[in-house]
C-alpha positions in Angstrom: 132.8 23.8 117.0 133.2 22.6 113.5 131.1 24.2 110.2 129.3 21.2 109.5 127.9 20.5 112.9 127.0 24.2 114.5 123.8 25.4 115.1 122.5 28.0 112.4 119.8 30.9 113.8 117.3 31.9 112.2 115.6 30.2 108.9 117.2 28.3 106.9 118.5 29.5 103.9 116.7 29.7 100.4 118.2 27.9 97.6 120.3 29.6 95.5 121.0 29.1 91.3 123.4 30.1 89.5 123.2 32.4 86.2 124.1 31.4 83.0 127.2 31.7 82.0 126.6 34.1 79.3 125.5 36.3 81.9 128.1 39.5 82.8 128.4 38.8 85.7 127.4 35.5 86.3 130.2 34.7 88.9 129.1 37.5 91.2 125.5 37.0 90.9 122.7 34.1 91.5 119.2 33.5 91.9 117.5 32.7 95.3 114.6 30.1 94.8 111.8 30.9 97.7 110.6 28.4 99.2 106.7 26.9 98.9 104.5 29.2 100.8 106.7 32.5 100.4 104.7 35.1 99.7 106.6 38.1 97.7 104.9 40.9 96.2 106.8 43.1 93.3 107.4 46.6 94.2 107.2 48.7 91.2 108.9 51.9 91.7 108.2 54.4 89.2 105.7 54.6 86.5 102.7 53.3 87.3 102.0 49.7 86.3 99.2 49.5 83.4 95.5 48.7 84.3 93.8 46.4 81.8 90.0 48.1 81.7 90.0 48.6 78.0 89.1 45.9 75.4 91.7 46.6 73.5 94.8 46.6 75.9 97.7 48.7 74.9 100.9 47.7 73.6 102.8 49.1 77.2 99.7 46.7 79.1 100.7 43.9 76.5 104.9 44.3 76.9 104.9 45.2 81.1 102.6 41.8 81.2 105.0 39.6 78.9 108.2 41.0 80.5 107.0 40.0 83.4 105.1 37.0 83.4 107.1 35.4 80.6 110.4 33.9 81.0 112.9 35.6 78.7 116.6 36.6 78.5 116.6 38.4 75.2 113.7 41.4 74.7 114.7 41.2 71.0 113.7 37.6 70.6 112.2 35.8 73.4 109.0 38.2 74.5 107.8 38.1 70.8 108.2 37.2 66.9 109.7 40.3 64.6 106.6 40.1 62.4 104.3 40.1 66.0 102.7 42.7 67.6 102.8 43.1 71.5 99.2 42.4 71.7 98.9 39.5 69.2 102.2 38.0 71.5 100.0 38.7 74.7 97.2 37.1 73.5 
């Protein structure tokens, strides 16, 4: 049976993107864009992730929320200006 017409088991496979090329190792690796309705949770292994129940967040809240909620390839110039603080950025 040829590629193109067999039968693939299972789900269909998720979309996959390719890094930059200014990326290392952007030949060996790539992104996989889930689907609509794929529900992934982050598992954080390690230090606890920051609870925001202070009026006055720190700047560990302010940087864990940026890093990951913002898009950014460079911590040095994309999360935040040089003049900024984490929670001015944040806010």
């Amino acid at each position: 049976m040829a590629l193109s017409t067999a039968r693939q088991r299972g789900r269909p496979r998720h979309e996959r993107v390719d890094y930059d090329q200014t990326h290392p190792r952007f030949k060996e690796k790539h992104r996989i864009v889930r689907r609509e309705g794929h529900h992934t949770l982050p598992n954080f292994i390690g230090r606890y992730f920051p609870a925001r129940d202070h009026p006055n967040p720190s700047s560990f809240y302010c940087t864990s929320m940026l890093m990951l909620l913002k898009p950014w390839r460079s911590l040095a110039t994309d999360l935040k200006e040089s003049s900024d603080t984490w929670q001015s950025a944040f806010n």
